[in-house]
N, C-alpha and C positions, 0 to 999 in steps of 0.2 A: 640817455634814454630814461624815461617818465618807467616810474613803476605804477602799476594800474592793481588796486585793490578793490574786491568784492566780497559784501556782506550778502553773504545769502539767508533770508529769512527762514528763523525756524516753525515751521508747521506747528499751530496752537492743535491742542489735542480735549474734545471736549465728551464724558462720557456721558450716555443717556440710558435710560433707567426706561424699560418698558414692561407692562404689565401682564401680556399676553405671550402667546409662541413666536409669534412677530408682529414688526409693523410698515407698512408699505411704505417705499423709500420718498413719495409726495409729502405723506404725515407727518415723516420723520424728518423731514427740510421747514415743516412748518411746528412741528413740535420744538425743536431748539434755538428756533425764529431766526434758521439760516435765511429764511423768504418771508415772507407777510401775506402773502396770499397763496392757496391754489393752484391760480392761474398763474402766479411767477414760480411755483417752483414746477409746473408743468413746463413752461418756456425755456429755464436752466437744467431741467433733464435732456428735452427734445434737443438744443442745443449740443448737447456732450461736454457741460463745463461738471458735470458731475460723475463721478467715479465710485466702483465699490467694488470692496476689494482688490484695489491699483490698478480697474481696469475701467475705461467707460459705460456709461451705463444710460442707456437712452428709452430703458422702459419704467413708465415713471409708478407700474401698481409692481414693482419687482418685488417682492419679499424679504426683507432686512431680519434678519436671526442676531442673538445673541453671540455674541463674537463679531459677525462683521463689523468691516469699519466705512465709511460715508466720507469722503473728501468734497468739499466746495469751498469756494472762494479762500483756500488757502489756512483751512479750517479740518483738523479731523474729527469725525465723530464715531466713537466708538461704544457698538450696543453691547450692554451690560443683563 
């Protein structure tokens, strides 16, 4: 019998530095240039490939604070 091994990718962890009391979680997929547009990071919210605080998050003016953390594309971002 064949042994079957699995590397599972470790989650990059990237913090982001904002100036205000928050910043909307669209800004904030365009601010760390998870997305390049706007309109792709409105697409990957409505989708549900995006997560905050380990849960989905499908509203894309949501409110990002200091401490939360932003999951996409196997990426964390955490506000500072």
């Amino acid at each position: 019998m064949k042994k079957i091994s699995a590397r599972i990718k470790q989650k990059e962890h990237i913090e982001i530095k904002t100036d205000g009391d928050f910043i909307r979680l669209d800004a904030l997929l365009k601010l760390s240039n998870a997305v390049m547009t706007g309109g792709h990071a409105k697409i990957v919210i409505q989708e549900g490939e995006v997560k905050v605080n380990d849960e989905i998050c499908t509203a894309r003016g949501k409110k990002i604070h200091s401490g939360d953390r932003v999951e996409f594309d196997n990426i964390v971002y955490e506000v500072i």
